[in-house]
C-alpha positions in Angstrom: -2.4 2.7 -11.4 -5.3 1.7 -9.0 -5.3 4.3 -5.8 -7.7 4.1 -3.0 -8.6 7.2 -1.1 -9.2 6.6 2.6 -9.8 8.5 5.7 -8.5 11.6 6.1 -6.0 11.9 3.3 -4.6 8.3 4.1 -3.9 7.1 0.0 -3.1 3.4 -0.9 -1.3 3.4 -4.8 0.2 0.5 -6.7 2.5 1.8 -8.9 2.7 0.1 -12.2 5.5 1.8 -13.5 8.1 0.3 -11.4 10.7 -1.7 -12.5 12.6 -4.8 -11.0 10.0 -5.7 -7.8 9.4 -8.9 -6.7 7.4 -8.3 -3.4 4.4 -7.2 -4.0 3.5 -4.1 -1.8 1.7 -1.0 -1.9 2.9 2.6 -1.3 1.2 4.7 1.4 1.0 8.3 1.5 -0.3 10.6 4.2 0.4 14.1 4.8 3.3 14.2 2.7 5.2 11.4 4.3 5.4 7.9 2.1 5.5 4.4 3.3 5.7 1.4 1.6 3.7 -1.9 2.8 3.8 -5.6 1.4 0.5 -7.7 1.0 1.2 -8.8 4.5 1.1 -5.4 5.8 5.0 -5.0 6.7 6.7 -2.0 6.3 9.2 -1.8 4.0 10.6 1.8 3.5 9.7 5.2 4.2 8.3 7.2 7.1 6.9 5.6 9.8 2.7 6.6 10.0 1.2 7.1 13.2 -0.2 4.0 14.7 -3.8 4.7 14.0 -3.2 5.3 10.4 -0.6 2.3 9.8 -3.6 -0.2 11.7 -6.0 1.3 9.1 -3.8 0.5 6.3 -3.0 -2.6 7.9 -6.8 -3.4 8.1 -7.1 -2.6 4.2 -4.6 -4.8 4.0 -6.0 -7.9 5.3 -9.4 -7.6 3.8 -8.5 -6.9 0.3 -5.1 -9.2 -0.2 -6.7 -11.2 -2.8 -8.1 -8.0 -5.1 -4.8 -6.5 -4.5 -3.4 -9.9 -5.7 -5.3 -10.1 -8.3 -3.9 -6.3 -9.9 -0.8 -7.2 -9.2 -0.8 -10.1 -11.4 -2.2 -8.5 -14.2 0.2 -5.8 -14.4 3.9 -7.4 -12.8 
């Protein structure tokens, strides 16, 4: 399960072990709280991140789609 380390504590994680998704996002974690983010950088579920941390994720995001892509298809 590929996890980034960011600024600050800010964690991006693809989980592998999920079952039974078919929108590929990424789960955010920060200071306990949890949010999960598709490729596109929407949010999808969990606590909301303050702004200067969900535009960082955001950012990651953007430049890194088509690595992300790229695990996801090996793995889902």
């Amino acid at each position: 399960m590929p996890t980034i380390y960011m600024n600050d504590g800010l964690v991006i994680r693809l989980n592998y072990n999920e079952k039974g998704h078919n929108k590929k996002h990424v789960h955010v974690f920060y200071h306990g709280q949890e949010a999960v983010y598709d490729f596109n950088g929407e949010q999808l579920a969990g606590s909301k991140l303050p702004k200067k941390k969900e535009k960082e994720v955001k950012l990651y995001l953007s430049h890194h789609r088509s690595y992300l892509e790229e695990l996801w298809k090996g793995h889902y």
